[in-house]
C-alpha positions as CSV (number, residue, x, y, z in Angstrom):
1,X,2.6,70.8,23.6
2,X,3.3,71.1,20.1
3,X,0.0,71.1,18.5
4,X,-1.0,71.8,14.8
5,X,-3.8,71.1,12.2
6,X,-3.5,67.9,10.2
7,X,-6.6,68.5,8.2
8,X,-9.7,71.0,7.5
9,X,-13.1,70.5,7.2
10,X,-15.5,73.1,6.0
11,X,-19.4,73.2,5.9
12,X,-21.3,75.9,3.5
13,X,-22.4,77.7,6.5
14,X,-22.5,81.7,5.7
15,X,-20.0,82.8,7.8
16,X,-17.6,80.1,6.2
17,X,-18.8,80.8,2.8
18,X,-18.8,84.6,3.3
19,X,-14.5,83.9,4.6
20,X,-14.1,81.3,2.1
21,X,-11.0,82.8,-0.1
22,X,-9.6,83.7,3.4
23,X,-9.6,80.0,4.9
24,X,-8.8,78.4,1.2
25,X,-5.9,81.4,1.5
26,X,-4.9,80.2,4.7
27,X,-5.2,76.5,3.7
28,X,-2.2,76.3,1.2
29,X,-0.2,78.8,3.1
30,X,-0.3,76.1,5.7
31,X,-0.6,73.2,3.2
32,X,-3.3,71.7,4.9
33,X,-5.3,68.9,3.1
34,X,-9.2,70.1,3.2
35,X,-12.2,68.7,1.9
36,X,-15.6,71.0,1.7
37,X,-19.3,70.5,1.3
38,X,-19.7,72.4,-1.7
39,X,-18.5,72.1,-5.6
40,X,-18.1,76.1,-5.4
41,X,-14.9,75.7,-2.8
42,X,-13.0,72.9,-4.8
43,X,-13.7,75.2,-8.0
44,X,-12.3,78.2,-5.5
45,X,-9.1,76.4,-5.2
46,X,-9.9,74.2,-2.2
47,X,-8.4,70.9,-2.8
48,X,-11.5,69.2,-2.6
49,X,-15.5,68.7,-1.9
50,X,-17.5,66.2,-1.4
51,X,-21.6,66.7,-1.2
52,X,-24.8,66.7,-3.1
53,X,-25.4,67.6,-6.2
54,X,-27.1,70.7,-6.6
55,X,-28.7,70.4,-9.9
56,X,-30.2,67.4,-8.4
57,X,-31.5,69.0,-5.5
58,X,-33.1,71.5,-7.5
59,X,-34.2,69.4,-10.1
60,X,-36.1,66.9,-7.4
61,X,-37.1,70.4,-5.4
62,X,-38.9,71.3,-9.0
63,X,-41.1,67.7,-9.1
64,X,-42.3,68.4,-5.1
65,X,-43.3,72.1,-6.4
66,X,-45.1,70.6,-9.6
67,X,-47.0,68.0,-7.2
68,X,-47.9,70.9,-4.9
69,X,-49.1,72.9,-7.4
70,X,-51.1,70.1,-8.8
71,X,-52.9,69.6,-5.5
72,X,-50.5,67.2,-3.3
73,X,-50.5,68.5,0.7
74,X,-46.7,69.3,2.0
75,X,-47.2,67.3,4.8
76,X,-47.8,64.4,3.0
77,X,-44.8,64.1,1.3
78,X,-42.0,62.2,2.1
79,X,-38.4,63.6,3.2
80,X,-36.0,62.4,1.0
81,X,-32.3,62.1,1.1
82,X,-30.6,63.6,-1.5
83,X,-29.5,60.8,-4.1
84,X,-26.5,62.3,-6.2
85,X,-22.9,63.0,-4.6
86,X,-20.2,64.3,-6.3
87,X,-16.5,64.0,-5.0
88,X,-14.0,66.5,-7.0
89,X,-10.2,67.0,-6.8
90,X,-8.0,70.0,-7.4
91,X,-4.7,68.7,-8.4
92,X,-3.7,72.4,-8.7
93,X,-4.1,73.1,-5.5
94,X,-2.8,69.0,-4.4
95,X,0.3,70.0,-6.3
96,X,0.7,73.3,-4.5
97,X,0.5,72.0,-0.8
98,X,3.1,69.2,-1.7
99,X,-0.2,66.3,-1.7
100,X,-0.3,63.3,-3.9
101,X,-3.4,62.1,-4.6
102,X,-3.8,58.1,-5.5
103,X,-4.6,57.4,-8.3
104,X,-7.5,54.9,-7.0
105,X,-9.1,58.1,-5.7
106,X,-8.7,60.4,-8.9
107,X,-10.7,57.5,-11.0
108,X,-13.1,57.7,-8.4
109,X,-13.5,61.7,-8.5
110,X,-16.6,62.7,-10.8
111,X,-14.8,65.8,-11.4
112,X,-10.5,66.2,-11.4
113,X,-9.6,70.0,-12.1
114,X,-6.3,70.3,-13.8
């Protein structure tokens, strides 16, 4: 059986962060298209990421400490889904695996790195 990766997803987990320039490495040798949670990887030269934004996050973190602070009980806030996503694209590293990436999907991209 001739069997061989098509595609790579990554999560920020530690141990995939802590290997990340290894599995990007890895990734182009192969040329295999992979999309990751975090901003950090694309900017690493992983072709892309796709996730929340963090400056969001810890913007919105800051207003649930501030209503802490001012008297609010944890347990009585609501869990809330983070609101901002950010897709970007690295047509270096597209162009270095041999991708093409539609131009539908680079106007959609908040972020293209040249």
């Amino acid at each position: 059986m001739d069997e061989h990766l098509d595609t790579l997803i990554t999560e920020a987990t530690p141990l995939a962060t802590f290997h990340r320039n290894r599995i990007l490495e890895l990734a182009k040798q192969y040329r295999i298209p992979a999309i990751h949670s975090d901003q950090e990887w694309a900017e690493a030269g992983g072709l892309s990421s796709y996730g929340a934004n963090r400056a969001d996050l810890f913007r919105r973190t800051a207003v649930y400490v501030d209503k802490i602070l001012k008297g609010a009980k944890p347990a009585d806030l609501p869990v809330e889904q983070p609101r901002k996503f950010e897709l970007i694209i690295n047509l270096k590293t597209a162009k270095q695996i041999g991708l093409i990436i539609p131009p539908n999907v680079l106007a959609r991209a908040d972020k293209v790195i040249r």
